[in-house]
ZASESE-220643 format. One record per residue (C-alpha): residue in three letters; z, y, x negated. Coordinates in steps of 0.05 Angstrom, whole numbers, padded with zeros to 5 digits, always signed. Each point is the difference from the previous one (the first is absolute). Layout:
N
ALAZYX
...
//
This chain:
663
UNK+00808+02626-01525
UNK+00077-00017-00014
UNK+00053+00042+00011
UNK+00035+00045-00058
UNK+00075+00009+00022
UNK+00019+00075-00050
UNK+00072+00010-00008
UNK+00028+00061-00026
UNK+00053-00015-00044
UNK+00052+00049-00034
UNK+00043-00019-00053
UNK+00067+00038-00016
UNK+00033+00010-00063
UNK+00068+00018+00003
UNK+00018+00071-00021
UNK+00056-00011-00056
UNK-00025+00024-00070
UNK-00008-00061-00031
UNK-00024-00040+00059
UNK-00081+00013-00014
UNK-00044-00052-00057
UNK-00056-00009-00043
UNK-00020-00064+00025
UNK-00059-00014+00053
UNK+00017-00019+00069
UNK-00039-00059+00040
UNK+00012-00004+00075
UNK-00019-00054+00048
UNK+00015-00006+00080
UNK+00021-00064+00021
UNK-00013-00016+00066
UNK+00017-00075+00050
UNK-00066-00027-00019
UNK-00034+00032-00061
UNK+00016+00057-00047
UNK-00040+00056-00043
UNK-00023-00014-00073
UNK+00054+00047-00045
UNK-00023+00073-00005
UNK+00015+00049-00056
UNK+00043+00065+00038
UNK+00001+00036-00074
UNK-00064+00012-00023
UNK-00012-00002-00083
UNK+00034+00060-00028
UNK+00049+00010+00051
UNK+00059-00020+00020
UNK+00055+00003+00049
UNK+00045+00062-00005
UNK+00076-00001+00025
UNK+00008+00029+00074
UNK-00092-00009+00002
UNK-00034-00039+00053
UNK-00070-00034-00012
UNK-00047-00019+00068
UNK-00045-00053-00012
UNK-00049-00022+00048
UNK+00004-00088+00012
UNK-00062-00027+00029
UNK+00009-00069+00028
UNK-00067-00047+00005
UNK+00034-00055+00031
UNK+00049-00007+00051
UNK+00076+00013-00019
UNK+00023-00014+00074
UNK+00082+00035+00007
UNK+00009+00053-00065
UNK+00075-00038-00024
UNK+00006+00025-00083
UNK-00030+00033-00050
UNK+00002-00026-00062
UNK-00002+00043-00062
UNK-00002+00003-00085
UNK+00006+00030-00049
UNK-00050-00006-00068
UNK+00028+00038-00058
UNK-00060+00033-00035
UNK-00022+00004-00067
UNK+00022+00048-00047
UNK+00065+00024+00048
UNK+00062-00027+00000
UNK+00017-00051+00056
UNK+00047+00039+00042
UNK+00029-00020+00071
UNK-00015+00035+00058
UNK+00052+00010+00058
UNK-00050-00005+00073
UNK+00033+00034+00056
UNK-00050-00037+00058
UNK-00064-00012+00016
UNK-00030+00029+00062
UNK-00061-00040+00032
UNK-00036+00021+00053
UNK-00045-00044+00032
UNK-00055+00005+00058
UNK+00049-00031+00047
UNK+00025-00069+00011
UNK+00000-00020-00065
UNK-00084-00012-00001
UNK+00002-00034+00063
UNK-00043+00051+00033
UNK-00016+00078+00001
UNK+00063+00021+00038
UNK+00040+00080-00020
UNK+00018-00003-00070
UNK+00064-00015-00019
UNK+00043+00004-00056
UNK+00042-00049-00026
UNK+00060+00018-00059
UNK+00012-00057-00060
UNK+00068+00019-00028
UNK+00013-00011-00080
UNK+00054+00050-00024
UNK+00006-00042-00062
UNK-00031-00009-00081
UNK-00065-00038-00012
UNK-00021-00025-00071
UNK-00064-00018-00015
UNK+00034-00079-00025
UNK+00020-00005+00073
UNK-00059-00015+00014
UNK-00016-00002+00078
UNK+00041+00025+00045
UNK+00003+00004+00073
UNK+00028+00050+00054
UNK+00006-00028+00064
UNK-00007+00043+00067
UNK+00065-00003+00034
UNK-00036-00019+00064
UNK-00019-00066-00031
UNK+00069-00044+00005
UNK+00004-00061-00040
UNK-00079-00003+00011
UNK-00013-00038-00072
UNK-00043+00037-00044
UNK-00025-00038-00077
UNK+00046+00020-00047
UNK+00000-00044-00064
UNK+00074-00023-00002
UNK-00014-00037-00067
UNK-00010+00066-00033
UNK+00065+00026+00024
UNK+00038-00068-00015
UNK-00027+00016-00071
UNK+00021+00074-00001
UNK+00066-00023+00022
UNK+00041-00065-00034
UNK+00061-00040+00003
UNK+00043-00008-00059
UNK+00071-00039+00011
UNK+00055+00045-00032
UNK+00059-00053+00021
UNK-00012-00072+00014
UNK+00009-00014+00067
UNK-00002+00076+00019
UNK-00048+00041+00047
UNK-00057+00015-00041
UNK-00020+00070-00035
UNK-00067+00031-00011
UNK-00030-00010-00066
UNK-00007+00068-00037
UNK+00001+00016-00080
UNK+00017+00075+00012
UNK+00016+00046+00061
UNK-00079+00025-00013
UNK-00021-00067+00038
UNK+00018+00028+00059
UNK-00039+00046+00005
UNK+00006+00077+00032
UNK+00008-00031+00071
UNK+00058-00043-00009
UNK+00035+00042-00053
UNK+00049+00056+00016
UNK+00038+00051-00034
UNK+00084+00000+00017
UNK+00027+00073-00006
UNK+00077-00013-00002
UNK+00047+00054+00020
UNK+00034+00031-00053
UNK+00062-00049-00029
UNK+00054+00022-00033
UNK+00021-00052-00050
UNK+00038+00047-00047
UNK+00076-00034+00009
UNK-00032-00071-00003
UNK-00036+00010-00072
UNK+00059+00015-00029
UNK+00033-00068+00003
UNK-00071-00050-00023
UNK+00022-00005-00075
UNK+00077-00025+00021
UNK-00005-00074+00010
UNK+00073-00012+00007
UNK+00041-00014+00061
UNK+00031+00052+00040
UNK+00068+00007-00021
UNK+00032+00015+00071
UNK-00013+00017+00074
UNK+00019+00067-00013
UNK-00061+00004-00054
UNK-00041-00018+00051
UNK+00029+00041+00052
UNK-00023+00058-00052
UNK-00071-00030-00008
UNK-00005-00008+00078
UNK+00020+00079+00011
UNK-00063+00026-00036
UNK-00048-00056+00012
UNK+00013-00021+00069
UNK+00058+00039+00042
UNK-00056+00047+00032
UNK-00030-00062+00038
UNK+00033-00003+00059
UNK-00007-00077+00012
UNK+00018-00009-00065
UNK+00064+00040+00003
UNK+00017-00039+00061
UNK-00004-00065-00034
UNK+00039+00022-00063
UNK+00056+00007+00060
UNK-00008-00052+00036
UNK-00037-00063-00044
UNK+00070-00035-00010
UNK+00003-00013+00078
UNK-00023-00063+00038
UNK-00027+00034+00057
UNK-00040+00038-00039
UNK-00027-00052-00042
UNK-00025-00034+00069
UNK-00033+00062+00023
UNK-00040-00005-00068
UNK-00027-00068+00018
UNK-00025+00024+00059
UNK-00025+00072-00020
UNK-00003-00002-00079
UNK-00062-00003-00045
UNK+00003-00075+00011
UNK-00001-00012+00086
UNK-00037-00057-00002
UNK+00054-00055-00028
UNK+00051+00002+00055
UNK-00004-00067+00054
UNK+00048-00019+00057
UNK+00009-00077-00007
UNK+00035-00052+00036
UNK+00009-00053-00045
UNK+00032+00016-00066
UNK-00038-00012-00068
UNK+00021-00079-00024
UNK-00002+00040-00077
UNK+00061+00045+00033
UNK+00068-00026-00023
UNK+00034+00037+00061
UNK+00051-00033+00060
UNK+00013+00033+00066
UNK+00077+00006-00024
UNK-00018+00038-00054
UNK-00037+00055+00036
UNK+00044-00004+00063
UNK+00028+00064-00016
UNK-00051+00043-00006
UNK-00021-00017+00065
UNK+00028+00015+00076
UNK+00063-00020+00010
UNK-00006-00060+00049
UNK-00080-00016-00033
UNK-00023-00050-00055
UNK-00062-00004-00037
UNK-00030-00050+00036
UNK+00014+00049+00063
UNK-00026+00054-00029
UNK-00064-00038-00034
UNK-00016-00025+00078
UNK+00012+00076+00027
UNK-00056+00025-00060
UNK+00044+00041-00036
UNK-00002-00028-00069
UNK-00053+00030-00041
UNK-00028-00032-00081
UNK-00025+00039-00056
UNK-00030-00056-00049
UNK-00030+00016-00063
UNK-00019-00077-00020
UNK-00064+00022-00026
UNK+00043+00026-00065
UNK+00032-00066-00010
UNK-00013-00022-00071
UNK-00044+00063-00012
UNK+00003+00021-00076
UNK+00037+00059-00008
UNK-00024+00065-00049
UNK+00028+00017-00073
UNK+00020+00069-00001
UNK+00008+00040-00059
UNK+00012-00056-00029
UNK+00049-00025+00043
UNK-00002-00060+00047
UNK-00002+00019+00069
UNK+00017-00041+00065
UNK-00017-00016+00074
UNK+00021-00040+00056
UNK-00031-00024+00066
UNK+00056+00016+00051
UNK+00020-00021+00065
UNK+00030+00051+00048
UNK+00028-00016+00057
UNK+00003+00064+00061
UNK+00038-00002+00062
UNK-00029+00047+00049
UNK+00079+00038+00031
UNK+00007+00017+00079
UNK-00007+00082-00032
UNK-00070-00023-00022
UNK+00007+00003-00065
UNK-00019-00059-00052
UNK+00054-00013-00049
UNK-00011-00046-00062
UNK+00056-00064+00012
UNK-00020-00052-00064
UNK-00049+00012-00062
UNK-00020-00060-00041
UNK-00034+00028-00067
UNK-00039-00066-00010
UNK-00036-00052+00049
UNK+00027-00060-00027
UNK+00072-00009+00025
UNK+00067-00017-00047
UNK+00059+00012-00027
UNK-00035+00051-00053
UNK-00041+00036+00049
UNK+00062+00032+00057
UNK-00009+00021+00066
UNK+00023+00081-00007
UNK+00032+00023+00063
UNK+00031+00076+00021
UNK+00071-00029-00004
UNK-00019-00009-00073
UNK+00029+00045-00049
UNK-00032+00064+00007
UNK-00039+00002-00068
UNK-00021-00079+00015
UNK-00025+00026+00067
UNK-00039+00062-00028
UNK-00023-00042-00055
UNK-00034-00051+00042
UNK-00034+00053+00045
UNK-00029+00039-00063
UNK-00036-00071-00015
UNK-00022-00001+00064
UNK-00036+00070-00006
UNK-00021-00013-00072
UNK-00039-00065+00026
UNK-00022+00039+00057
UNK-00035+00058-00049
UNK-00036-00062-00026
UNK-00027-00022+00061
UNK-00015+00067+00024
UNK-00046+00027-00054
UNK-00038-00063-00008
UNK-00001-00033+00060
UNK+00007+00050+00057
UNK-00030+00057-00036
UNK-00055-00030-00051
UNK-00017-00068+00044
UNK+00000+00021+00064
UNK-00029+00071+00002
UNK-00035+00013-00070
UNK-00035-00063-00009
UNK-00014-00015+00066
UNK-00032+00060+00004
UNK-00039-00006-00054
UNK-00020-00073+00035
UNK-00019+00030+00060
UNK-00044+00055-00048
UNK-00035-00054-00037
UNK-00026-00031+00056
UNK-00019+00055+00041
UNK-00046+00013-00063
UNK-00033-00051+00001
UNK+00002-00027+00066
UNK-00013+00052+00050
UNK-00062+00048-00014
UNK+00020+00072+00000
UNK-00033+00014+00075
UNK+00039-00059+00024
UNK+00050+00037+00046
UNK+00054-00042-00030
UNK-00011+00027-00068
UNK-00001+00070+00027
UNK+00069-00012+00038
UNK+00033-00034-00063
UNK-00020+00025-00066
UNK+00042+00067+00012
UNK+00060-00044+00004
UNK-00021-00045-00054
UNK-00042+00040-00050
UNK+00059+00030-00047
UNK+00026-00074-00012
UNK-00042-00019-00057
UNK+00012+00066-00043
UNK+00076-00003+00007
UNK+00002-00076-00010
UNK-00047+00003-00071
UNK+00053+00054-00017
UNK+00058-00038+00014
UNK-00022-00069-00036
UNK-00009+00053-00055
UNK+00059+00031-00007
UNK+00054-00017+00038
UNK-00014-00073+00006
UNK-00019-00002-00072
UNK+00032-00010-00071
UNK+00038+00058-00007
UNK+00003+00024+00065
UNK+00065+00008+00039
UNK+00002-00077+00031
UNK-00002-00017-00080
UNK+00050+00031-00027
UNK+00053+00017+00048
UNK-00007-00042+00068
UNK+00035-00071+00007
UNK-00063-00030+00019
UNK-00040+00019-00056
UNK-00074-00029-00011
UNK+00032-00073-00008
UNK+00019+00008+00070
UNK-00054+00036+00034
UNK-00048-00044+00001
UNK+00043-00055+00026
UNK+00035+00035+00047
UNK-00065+00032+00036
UNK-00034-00067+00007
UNK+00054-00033+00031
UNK+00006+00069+00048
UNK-00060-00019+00010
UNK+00002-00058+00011
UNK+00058+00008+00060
UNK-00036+00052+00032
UNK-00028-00009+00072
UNK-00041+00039+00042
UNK+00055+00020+00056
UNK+00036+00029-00054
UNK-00054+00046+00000
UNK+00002+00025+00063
UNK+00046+00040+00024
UNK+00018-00024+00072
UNK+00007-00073-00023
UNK+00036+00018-00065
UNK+00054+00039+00036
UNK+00013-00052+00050
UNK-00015-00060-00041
UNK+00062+00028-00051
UNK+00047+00026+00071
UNK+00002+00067-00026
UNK-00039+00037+00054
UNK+00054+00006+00055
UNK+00048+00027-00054
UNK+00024+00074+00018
UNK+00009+00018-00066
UNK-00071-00032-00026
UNK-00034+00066-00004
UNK-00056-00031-00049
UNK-00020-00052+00057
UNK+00003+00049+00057
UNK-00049+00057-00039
UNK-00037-00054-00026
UNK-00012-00032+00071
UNK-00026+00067+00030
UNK-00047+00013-00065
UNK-00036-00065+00011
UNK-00006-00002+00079
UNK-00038+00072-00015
UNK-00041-00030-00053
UNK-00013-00070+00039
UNK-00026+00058+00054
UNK-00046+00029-00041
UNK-00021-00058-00037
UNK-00019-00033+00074
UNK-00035+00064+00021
UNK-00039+00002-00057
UNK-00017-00077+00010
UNK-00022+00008+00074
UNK-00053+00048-00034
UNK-00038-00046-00034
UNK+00013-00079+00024
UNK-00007-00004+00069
UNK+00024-00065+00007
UNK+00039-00061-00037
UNK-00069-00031-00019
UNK-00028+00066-00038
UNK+00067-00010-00041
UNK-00026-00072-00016
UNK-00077+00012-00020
UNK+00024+00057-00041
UNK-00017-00040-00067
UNK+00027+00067-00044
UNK+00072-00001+00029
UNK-00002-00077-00001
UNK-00014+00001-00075
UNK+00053+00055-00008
UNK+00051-00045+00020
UNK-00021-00054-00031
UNK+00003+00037-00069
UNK+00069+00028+00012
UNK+00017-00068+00015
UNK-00031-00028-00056
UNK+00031+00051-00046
UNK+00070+00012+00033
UNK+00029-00065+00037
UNK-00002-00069+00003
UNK-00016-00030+00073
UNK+00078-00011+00031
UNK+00020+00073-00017
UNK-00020+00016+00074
UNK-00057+00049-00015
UNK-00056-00005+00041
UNK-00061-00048-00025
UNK-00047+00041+00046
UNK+00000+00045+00051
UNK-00013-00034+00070
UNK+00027+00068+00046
UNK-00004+00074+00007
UNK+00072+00001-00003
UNK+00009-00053-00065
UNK-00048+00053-00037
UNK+00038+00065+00031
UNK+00068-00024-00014
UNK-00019-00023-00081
UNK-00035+00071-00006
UNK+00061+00024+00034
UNK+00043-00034-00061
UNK-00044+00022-00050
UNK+00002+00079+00010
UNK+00085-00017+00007
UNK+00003-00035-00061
UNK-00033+00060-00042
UNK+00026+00060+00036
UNK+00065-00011+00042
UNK+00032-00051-00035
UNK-00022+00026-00068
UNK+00037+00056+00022
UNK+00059-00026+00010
UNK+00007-00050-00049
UNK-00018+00052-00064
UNK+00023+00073+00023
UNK+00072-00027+00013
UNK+00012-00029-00057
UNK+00018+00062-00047
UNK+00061+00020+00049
UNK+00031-00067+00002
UNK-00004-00007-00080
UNK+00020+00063-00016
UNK+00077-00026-00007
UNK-00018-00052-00044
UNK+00057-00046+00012
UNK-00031+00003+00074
UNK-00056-00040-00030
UNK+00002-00024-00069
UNK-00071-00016-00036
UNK+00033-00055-00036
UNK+00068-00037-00011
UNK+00025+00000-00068
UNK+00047-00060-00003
UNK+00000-00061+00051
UNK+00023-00006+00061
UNK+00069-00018+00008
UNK+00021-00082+00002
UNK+00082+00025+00020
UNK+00036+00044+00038
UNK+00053+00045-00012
UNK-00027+00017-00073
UNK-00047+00073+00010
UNK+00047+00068-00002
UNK-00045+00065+00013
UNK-00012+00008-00069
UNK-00035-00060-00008
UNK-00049+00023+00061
UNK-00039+00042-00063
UNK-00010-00054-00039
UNK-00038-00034+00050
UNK-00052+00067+00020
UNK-00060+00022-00035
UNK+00014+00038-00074
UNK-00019+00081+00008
UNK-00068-00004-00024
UNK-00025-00064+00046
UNK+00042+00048+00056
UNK-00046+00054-00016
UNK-00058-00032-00014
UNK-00012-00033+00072
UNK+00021+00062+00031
UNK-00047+00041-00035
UNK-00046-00053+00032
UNK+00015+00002+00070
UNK+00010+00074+00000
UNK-00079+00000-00017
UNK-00009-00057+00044
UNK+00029+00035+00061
UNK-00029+00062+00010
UNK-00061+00010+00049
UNK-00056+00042-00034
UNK-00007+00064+00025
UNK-00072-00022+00016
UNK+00020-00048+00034
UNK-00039-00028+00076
UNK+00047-00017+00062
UNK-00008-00064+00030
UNK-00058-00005+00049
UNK-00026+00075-00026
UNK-00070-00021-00020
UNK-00037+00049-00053
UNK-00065-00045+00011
UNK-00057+00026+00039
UNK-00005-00059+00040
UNK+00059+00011+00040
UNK-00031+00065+00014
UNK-00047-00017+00055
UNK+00023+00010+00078
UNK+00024-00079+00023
UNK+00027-00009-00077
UNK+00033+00070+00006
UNK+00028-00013+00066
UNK+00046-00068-00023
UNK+00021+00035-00063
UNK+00022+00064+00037
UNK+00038-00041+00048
UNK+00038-00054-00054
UNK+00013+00070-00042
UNK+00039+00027+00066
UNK+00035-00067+00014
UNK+00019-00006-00073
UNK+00028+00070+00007
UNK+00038-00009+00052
UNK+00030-00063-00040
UNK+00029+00053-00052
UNK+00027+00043+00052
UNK+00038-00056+00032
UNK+00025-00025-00067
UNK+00016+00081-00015
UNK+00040-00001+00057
UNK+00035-00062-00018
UNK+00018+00018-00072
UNK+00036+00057+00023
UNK+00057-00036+00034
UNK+00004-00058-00063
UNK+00047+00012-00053
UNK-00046-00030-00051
UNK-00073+00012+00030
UNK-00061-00045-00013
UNK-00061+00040-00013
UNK-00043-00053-00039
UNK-00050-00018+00058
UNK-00006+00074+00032
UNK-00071-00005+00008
UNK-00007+00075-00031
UNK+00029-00032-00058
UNK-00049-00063-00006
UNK-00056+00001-00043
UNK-00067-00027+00024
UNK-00004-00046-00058
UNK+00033-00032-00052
UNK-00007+00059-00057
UNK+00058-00010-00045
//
């Protein structure tokens, strides 16, 4: 007579009102060697109420050696409409040991906390206990559920979706903004003119921006070299700035011709050995076609800027070059230039750096690598794969925001269209060759901060918050990691994170941008999970909820350049600064933008504060209670700091970081 294993099994549905379905539930266990034929929990005519739990009793026949998943499904049933049903967990308990003999029963807890639809098909929960144990999950059907589609030659890859409703109720969210007062700002969209004076926009400034605080410090202070360093370092754009020792070839300066700007006694090629010359170069919007606005032809220029780090510590600008290619049209500007010249040159400098920011530091590196990162872990790594279960809260907001983006602001019509110098001529061009230049140390903090020299700099507050976020998160990540590879060689027999990498690969870089091919370590995987959850929370953070202050006084930032950059010196008076700035309703336009753009919803989840029920159970709750307390104390320290600064740097606060890339 054979042996019949009975496992009582209750299912939970989760208690909100609309959580409960129609549809008829099949239930299998899944054990290391067998599993149970599927078994209807919802008998004909019932079905499963919100907050209800249904026990079912699972005979097994066969041996099902260690209980690791259950696998469940929905089947919508005739005559009722196919509604989704939100599963809370899935309690099994078995006669002990999995059916390995007739030990105390025990009971083992299959988290879901998510939506099912009856055209998902199967799906598995995985016991926590399990690890990276692999259980048969058809990873054809979730490469089909979830596509590439190239949006910019040469670009990361985006998911392939006809409407937000592709998604689906698990990777969709709803973004309650705070409420925005755009009253002053609506006033001004039908005026396409130019402002007539400082002192008009003085006026527009006192309504519309004077009651930021960073932005009433920059109105003060944007005509001053020292501050325009301290906005390479801790602006919306951090990422630019490089100490170099050899000048650019492209860079028509001599060490005469910058001797005064630096010690008395030093010369450039002194100061270039001691590693205190620093680059901003924006080649990659060399030859980039600029927008038509309102008609109008606007400009841009790929500058050269030259920074000489002082003995006070601050880094002052010493020689701009407007173009890369060197000549007797294209001047070196220099602060012993007439003052208007000077200004001039550094307002190019900031308008080419707006460029860069939006689509290259912002868009590139956080929203569509993000959305990368969520593509794969689709359809790479099964939903019990601990991986998955670590990422996706990080990841899983990437592809809504990024399908509204391509739609509107990215789109014809939208604000890149009609009132940014790189419009949609430019876009494309400029993100592939971003990404083209992009390399994985970039990526990561430690060896971005040293590789560029700016992580010993006292007044680099974006590298030294940025720094303490990741070491916490690299913590955390490695913690988690120890939990389910023991060793280097579970890392390299785990096919699902082998393929994961493979299709980021595949769909993100080409082979010498330094990314890993595979993973080969514990601490290769760790540190590139570590980078991912950076990339879509802290650096998100402060790459996109900075950018309001600093554009608030336009000329600060300008969108676009409306006439070309300068070929002489000696020929711009103040009056002449207007004609170069943004009309009143582009102004108004892009701020109405980033004022949406830069505000965290008020439902917003702190970084490492998991809503999921996974990270509910004791070792998982453990590592997130101590990264939470670590991350804490990060704000505490930076709280302190920001006290004693005269212009403080909030941006990567972790109370201020969102979990995921949401807007």
């Amino acid at each position: 007579m054979s042996d019949v294993l009975e496992f009582q099994v209750t299912v939970h549905t989760s208690p909100g009102p609309t959580c409960g379905t129609f549809s008829r539930l099949w239930l299998s266990l899944i054990g290391s060697v067998g599993e149970t034929p599927p078994i209807s929990v919802t008998e004909v005519g019932r079905c499963l109420l919100p907050g209800s739990t249904c026990l079912v009793q699972v005979e097994a026949n066969a041996r099902l050696g260690r209980l690791l998943s259950v696998r469940l499904r929905l089947e919508a049933q005739t005559g009722f409409p196919d509604l989704d049903w939100h599963c809370s967990r899935v309690e099994v308990c078995s006669p002990g040991g999995g059916g390995t003999g007739p030990e105390d029963p025990k009971v083992e807890v299959f988290l879901c906390d998510r939506w099912l639809r009856s055209r998902d098909g199967d799906v598995e929960l995985r016991s926590e206990k399990c690890g990276t144990e692999k259980i048969l999950v058809s990873l054809s059907l979730l490469c089909c559920c979830f596509r590439w589609r190239m949006f910019v030659d040469g670009a990361p890859h985006c998911v392939d979706l006809n409407s937000l409703s592709d998604l689906g109720p698990n990777l969709s969210y709803t973004h309650r903004s705070p409420p925005i007062n755009l009253h002053y700002l609506k006033g001004f969209t039908g005026r396409t003119q130019a402002w007539t004076s400082f002192r008009e926009l003085d006026m527009f400034f006192a309504l519309c921006g004077s009651q930021n605080n960073v932005a009433r410090f920059i109105q003060a202070h944007w005509k001053d070299d020292w501050y325009f360093g301290y906005q390479c370092l801790n602006g919306p754009n951090p990422l630019l700035l490089r100490r170099i020792h050899l000048l650019p070839a492209n860079l028509s300066v001599t060490s005469d011709m910058l001797r005064p700007f630096l010690p008395e006694g030093s010369s450039l090629e002194q100061e270039l050995q001691k590693g205190t010359i620093y680059l901003l170069d924006y080649e990659v919007l060399d030859g980039v076609p600029a927008n038509q606005i309102h008609g109008k032809q606007s400009y841009l220029s790929a500058p050269l800027c030259l920074l000489h780090l002082n003995q006070q510590g601050q880094l002052l600008p010493i020689a701009i070059q407007l173009q890369q290619d060197p000549g007797p049209l294209n001047p070196v500007f220099l602060p012993s230039d007439p003052r208007c010249d000077w200004l001039l040159a550094k307002m190019w400098v900031h308008s080419a750096d707006f460029q860069v920011h939006q689509l290259v530091s912002h868009y590139l590196k956080t929203h569509m690598m993000g959305e990368l990162f969520s593509v794969a872990t689709l359809r790479q790594l099964p939903e019990p794969h601990p991986l998955h279960q670590l990422l996706m809260p990080h990841v899983r907001t990437s592809m809504q925001i990024n399908f509204q983006a391509r739609a509107t602001l990215l789109n014809t019509d939208g604000v890149f269209d009609k009132v940014v110098g790189c419009g949609l001529k430019a876009l494309p061009v400029v993100l592939s060759r971003a990404s083209a230049r992009m390399r994985y140390r970039s990526l990561c903090v430690p060896d971005d901060v040293s590789d560029r020299g700016v992580d010993k700099l006292l007044q680099s507050f974006y590298a030294q918050d940025a720094l303490r976020v990741w070491d916490a998160l690299q913590r955390f990540v490695v913690r988690w990691v120890d939990l389910f590879y023991r060793g280097d060689d579970d890392v390299q027999q785990d096919s699902e994170v082998q393929h994961w990498i493979d299709d980021i690969n595949t769909h993100g870089f080409t082979q010498d941008s330094g990314f890993p091919q595979s993973f080969q370590t514990k601490a290769e995987l760790s540190k590139f999970i570590t980078m991912t959850i950076f990339t879509c929370s802290a650096l998100h953070a402060a790459v996109n909820f900075s950018q309001l202050d600093f554009a608030l006084w336009m000329p600060n930032c300008p969108p676009s350049m409306l006439r070309p950059p300068p070929q002489v010196k000696g020929q711009v008076t103040e009056d002449d600064l207007l004609s170069y700035l943004p009309d009143v309703n582009s102004t108004c336009r892009v701020l109405t933008s980033l004022t949406l753009l830069s505000q965290p919803a008020v439902n917003y989840v702190r970084l490492c504060h998991y809503k999921e029920a996974v990270f509910s159970g004791s070792t998982l709750r453990r590592l997130v209670e101590d990264v939470q307390a670590e991350l804490q104390a990060i704000s505490e320290k930076i709280a302190e700091r920001n006290r004693t600064l005269q212009l403080p740097y909030p941006y990567l606060s972790p109370e201020r970081i969102e979990n995921s890339v949401a807007i």
